[in-house]
C-alpha positions in Angstrom: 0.4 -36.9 -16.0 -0.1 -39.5 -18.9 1.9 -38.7 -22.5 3.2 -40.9 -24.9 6.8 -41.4 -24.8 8.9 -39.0 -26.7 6.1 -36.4 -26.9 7.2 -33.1 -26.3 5.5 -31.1 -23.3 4.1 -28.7 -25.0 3.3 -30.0 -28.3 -0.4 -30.1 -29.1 -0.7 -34.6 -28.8 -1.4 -35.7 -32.8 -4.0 -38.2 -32.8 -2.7 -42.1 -33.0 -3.3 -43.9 -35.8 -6.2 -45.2 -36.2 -6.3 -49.1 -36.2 -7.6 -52.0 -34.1 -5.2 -52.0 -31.4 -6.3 -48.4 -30.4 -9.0 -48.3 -27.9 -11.9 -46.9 -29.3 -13.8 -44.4 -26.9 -16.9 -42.6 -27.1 -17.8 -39.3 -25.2 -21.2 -39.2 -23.7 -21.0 -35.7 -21.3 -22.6 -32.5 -20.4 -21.9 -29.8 -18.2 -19.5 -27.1 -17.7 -16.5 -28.8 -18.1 -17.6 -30.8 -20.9 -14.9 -29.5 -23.5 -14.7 -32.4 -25.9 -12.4 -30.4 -28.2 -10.1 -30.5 -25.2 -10.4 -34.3 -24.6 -9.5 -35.2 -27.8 -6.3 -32.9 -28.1 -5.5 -33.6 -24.5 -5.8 -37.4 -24.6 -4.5 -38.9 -28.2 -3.3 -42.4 -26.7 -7.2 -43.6 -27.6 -9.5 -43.2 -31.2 -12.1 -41.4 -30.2 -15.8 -42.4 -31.9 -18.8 -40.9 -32.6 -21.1 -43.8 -31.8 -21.5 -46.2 -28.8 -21.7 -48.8 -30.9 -17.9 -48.6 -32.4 -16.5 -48.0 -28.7 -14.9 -50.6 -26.9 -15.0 -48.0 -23.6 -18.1 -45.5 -22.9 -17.3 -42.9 -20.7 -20.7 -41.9 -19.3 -20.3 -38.5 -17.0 -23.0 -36.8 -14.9 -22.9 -34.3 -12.2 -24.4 -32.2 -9.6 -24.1 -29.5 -7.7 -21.8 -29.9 -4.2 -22.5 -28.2 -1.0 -19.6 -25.5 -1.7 -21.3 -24.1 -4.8 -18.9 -26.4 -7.3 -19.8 -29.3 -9.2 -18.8 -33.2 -8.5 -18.4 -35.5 -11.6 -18.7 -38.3 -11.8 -16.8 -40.3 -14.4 -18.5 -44.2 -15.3 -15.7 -46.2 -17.7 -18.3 -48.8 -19.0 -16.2 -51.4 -21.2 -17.8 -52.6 -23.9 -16.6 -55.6 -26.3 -13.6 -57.4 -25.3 -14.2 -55.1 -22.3 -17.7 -56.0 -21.8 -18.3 -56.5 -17.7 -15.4 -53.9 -16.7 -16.9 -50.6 -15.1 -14.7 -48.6 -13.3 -16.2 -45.0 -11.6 -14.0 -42.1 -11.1 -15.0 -38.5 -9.2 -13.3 -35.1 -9.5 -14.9 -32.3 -7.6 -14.4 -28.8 -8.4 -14.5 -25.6 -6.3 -17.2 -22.7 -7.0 -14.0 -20.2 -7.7 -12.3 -22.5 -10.0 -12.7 -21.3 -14.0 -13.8 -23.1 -16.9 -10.6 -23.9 -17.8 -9.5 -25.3 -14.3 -12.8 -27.3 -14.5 -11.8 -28.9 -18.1 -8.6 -29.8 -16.6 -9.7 -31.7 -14.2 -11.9 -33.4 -15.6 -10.1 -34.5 -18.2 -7.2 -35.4 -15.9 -9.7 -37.5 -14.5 -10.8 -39.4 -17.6 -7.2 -39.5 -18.9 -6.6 -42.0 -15.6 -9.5 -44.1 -15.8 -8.3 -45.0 -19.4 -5.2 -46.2 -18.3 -6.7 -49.4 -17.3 -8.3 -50.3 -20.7 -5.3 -48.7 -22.4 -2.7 -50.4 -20.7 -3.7 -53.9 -22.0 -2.9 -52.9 -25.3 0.3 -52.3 -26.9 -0.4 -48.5 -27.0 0.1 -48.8 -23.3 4.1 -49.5 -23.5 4.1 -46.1 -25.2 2.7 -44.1 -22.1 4.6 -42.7 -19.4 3.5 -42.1 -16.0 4.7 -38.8 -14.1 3.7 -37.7 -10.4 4.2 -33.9 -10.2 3.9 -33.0 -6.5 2.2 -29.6 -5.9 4.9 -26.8 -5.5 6.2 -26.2 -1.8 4.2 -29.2 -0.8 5.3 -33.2 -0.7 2.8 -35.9 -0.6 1.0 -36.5 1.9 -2.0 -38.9 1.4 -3.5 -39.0 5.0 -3.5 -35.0 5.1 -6.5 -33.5 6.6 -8.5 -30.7 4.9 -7.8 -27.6 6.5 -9.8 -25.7 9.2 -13.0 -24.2 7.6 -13.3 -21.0 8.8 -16.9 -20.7 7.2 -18.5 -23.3 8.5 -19.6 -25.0 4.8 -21.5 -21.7 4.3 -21.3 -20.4 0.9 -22.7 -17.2 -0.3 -23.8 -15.8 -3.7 -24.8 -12.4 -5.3 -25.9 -11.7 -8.7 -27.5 -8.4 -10.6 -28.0 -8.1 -14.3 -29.9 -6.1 -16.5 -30.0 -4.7 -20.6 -31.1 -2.0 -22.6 -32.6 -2.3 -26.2 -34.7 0.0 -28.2 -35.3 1.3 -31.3 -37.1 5.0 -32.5 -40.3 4.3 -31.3 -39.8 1.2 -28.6 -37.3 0.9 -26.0 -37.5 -1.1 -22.9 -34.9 -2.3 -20.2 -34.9 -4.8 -17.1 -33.3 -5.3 -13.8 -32.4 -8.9 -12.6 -31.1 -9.8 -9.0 -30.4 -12.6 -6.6 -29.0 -13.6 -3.6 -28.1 -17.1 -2.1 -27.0 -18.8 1.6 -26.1 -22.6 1.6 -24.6 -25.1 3.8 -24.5 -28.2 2.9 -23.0 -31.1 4.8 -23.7 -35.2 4.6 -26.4 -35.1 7.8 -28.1 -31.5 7.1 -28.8 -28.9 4.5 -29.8 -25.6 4.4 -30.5 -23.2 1.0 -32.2 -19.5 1.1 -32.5 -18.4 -2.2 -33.8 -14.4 -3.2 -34.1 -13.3 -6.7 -36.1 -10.4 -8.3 -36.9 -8.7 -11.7 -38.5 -5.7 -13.1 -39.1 -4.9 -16.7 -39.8 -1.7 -18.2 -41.2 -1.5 -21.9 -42.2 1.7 -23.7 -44.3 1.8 -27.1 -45.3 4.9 -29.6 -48.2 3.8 -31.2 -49.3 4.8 -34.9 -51.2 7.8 -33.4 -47.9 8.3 -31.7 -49.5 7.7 -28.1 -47.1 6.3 -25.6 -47.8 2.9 -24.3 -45.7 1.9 -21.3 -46.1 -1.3 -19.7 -44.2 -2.2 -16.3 -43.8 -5.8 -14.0 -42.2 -7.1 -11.5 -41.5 -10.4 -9.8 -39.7 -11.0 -6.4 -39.1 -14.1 -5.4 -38.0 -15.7 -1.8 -37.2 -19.6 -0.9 -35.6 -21.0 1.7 -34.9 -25.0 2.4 -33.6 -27.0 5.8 -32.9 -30.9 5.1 -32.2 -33.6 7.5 -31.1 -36.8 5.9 -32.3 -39.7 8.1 -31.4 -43.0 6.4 -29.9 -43.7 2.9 -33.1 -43.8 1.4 -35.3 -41.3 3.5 -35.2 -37.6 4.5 -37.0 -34.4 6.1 -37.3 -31.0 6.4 -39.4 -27.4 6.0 -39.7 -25.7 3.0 -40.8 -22.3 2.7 -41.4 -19.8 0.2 -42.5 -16.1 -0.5 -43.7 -14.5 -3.8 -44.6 -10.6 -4.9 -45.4 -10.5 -8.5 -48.0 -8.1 -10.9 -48.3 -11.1 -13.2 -50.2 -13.5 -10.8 -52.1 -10.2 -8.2 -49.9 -11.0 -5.7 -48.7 -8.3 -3.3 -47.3 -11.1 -1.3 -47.8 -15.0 -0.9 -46.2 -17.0 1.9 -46.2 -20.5 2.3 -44.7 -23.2 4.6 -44.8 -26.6 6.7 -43.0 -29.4 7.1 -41.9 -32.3 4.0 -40.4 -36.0 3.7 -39.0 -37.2 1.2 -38.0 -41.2 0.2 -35.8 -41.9 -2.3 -36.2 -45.8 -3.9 -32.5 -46.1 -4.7 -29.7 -44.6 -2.3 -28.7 -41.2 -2.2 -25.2 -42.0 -3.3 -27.0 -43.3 -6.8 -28.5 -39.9 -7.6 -26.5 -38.7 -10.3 -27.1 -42.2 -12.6 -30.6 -42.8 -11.0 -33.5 -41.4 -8.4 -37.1 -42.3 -8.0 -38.2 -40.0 -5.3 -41.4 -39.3 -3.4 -42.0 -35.8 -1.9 -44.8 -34.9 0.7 -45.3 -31.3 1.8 -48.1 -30.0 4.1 -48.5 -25.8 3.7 -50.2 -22.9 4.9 -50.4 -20.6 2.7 -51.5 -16.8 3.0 -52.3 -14.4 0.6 -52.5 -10.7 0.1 -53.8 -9.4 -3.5 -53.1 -6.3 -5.5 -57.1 -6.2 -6.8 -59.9 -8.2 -5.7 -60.0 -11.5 -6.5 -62.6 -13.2 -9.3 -64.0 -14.9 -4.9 -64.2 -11.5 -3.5 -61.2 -11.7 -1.1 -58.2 -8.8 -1.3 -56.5 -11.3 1.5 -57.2 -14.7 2.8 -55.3 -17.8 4.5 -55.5 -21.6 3.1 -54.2 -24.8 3.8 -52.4 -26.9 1.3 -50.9 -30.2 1.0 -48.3 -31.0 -1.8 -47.3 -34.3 -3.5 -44.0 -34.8 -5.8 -42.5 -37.9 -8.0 -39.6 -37.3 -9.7 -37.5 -39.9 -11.6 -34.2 -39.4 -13.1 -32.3 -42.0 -15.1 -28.7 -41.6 -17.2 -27.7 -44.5 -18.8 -25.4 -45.6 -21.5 -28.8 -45.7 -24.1 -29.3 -42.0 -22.8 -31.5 -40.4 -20.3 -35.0 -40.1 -19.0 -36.3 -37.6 -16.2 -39.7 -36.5 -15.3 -41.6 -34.9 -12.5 -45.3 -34.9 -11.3 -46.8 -32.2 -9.0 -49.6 -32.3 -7.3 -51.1 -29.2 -5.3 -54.3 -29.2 -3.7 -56.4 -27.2 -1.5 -57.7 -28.7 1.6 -60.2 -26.2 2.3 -61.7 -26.9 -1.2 -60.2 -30.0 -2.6 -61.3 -28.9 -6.3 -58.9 -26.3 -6.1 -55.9 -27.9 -7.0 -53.0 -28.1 -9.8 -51.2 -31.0 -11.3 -47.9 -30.5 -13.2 -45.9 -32.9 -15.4 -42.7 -32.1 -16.6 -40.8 -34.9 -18.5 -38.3 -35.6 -20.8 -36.3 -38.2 -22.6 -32.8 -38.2 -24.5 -32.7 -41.7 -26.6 -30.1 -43.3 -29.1 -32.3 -45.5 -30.8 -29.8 -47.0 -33.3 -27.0 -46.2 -34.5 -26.3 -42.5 -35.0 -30.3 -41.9 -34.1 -31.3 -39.8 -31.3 -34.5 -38.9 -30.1 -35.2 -35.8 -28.2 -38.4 -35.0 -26.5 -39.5 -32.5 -23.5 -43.1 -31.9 -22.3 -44.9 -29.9 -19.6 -48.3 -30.5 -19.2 -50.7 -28.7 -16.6 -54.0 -29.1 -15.2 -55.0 -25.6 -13.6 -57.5 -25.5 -11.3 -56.3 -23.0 -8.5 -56.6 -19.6 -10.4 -58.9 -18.1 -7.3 -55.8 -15.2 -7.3 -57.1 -14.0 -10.6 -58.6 -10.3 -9.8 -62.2 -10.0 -10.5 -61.9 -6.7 -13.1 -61.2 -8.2 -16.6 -58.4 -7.8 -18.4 -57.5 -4.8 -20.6 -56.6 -6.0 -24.7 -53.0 -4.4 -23.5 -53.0 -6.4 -20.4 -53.5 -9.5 -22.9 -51.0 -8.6 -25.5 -48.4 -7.4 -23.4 -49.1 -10.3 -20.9 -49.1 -8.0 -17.9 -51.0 -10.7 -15.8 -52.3 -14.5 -15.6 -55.6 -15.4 -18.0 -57.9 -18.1 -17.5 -57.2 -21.5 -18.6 -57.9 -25.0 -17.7 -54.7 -26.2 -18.5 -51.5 -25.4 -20.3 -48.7 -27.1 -22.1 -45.5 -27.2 -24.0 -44.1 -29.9 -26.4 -40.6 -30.1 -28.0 -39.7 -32.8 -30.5 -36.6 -33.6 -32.2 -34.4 -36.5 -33.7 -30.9 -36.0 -35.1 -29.5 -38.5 -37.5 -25.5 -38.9 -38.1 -23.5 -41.0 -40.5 -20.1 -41.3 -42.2 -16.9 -41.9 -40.6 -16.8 -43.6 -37.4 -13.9 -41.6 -36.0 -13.8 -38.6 -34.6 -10.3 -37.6 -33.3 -9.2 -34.3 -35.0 -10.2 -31.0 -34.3 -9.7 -27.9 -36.2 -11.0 -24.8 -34.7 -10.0 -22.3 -37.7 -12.8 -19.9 -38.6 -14.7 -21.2 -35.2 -15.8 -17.7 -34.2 -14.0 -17.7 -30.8 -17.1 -20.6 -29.7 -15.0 -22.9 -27.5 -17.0 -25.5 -25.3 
């Protein structure tokens, strides 16, 4: 534990004063743990800023999800200024069963000690103490082993939800579930994932006729991963689908896939290019006839995915094509693209844009009897289309004072982040 000397343990830390031998730091994090309000009351030895451009440290962090169900962060110090060329990178790991708050803690634990080093070439750093506080009934011990695993890295999920709402002459409720098994380990990973939902909705019209309107979705997916190199992998995928919306009484698909990866695997949470290749059977089983006559039918598929993901201290970029086509009839097919980018243009400027853009050419499920103007409105099932999309643009523009060190939560609402 880092505090400034004198402070008292359980004081709340008052922000230093603000002047050039502080070491300015801007926060550039999101996730769970990403309690900025906490940062700043927890670790007053720096002046924290709101823009890059004022910081003489950027701490950049990203994450992703670890084999045990928690989350591994991944802290990047990137010195700027006088500290231009100094990058120091920092992990903390966190357990699936560990709260919000334990997460936080961590995490910040984990920034406080990668400041030290910017910190301690200042003259803020003869204020700081440093205190090791052994964990109790333990002594250190740094070549420990982790103990015995009795389950095998598996790790196991279950999940239900559902809500009520309705008025005099509406009402309608829904039913969530899922259901997970993962194992994830360096050489091999496996993931089975099973999730459903039904909704229920019930309407008096003006003629005070009842309409009722009911769907449901069930969903089943399962993964198996070998990684081969640093760069190349491959598996099976396989998935399984029930849903009123799309005429399926069930879809199954499956075959083998390969995946390459242009940077390391070890990169992934600051950059990935990756190529996917997937070759499927797929069968199908329909609720009504189909718009081609069939009620069940059996088609080969082949499936092509490149994904790029990029964080950087200018922001982040990610993006994914899909490709699906039908080898039994190659004009049946489906491209996705789903993108988006996060940009500080200049100072206090950020751009924010996210797209998904479809070409649909694989709607053969569609069942041959029209739809009814309730299916429509209600949007019981699928229409026809060519293509579909979804734009989102936004820009945010901040100014005024460059420091942002105090926080006040009075009148907050309870919202803590």
């Amino acid at each position: 534990m880092l505090t400034p000397l004198g402070a008292a343990a359980q004081e709340v830390a008052v922000p230093p004063p603000q002047s050039d031998q502080v070491v300015r730091v801007f926060y550039d994090c999101n996730g769970y743990a990403c309690d900025f309000d906490h940062v700043r009351r927890e670790i007053a030895f720096v002046d924290w800023v709101r823009d890059r451009q004022d910081a003489d440290v950027h701490v950049l962090i990203t994450n992703e999800h670890t084999g045990g169900g928690g989350t591994l962060y991944t802290v990047a110090l990137i010195g700027l200024r006088e500290f231009a060329g100094t990058v120091d990178t920092l992990q903390h790991a966190t357990a699936a069963t560990d709260t919000q708050a334990e997460d936080r803690a961590g995490l910040t634990q984990t920034i406080r000690l990668g400041l030290v080093r910017f910190v301690a070439a200042t003259p803020i750093g003869r204020e700081l103490q440093i205190i090791y506080e052994a964990p109790e009934g333990a002594g250190f011990s740094a070549g420990a082993l982790p103990a015995a695993d009795p389950w095998n890295f598996w790790v196991f999920r279950l999940g239900v939800d559902g809500s009520v709402e309705g008025e005099e002459q509406q009402s309608a409720y829904s039913v969530e579930g899922s259901a997970s098994a993962d194992r994830t380990t360096e050489a091999f990973k496996f993931n089975l994932e099973l999730s459903g939902e039904y909704v229920h909705e019930k309407y008096t019209l003006s003629d005070s006729t009842e309409l009722v309107s009911a769907t449901e979705r069930y969903t089943a997916g399962a993964l198996a991963v070998w990684s081969l190199t640093r760069h190349w992998s491959a598996g099976a995928v396989s998935d399984a689908e029930r849903s009123t919306y799309n005429n399926l009484d069930l879809r199954v698909s499956g075959g083998p896939a390969v995946e390459y990866n242009i940077f390391p695997y070890e990169e992934s949470t600051r950059k990935a290019f990756t190529f996917l290749y997937a070759l499927e059977m797929a069968y199908f089983n329909y609720r009504e006839i189909t718009v081609e006559d069939a009620l069940s039918e059996v088609r080969p598929r082949h499936r092509l995915e490149i994904g790029v993901g990029v964080t950087q201290p200018w922001g982040n970029i990610w993006g994914q094509v899909t490709g699906i086509q039908y080898l039994d009839d190659p004009k049946v097919h489906r491209i996705t693209l789903d993108a988006g980018i996060d940009l500080r243009v200049f100072r206090g400027f950020n751009l924010e844009v996210s797209t998904e853009i479809a070409r649909v050419k694989d709607q053969f499920f569609l069942p041959a009897e029209g739809l009814s103007d309730e299916d429509i409105l209600l949007e019981r099932q699928a229409r026809e289309t060519n293509f579909a999309f979804d734009l989102s643009i936004g820009f945010s523009y901040r100014f005024g004072s460059k420091f942002n060190n105090v926080v006040n939560p009075r009148m907050g609402g309870g919202d803590h982040h």
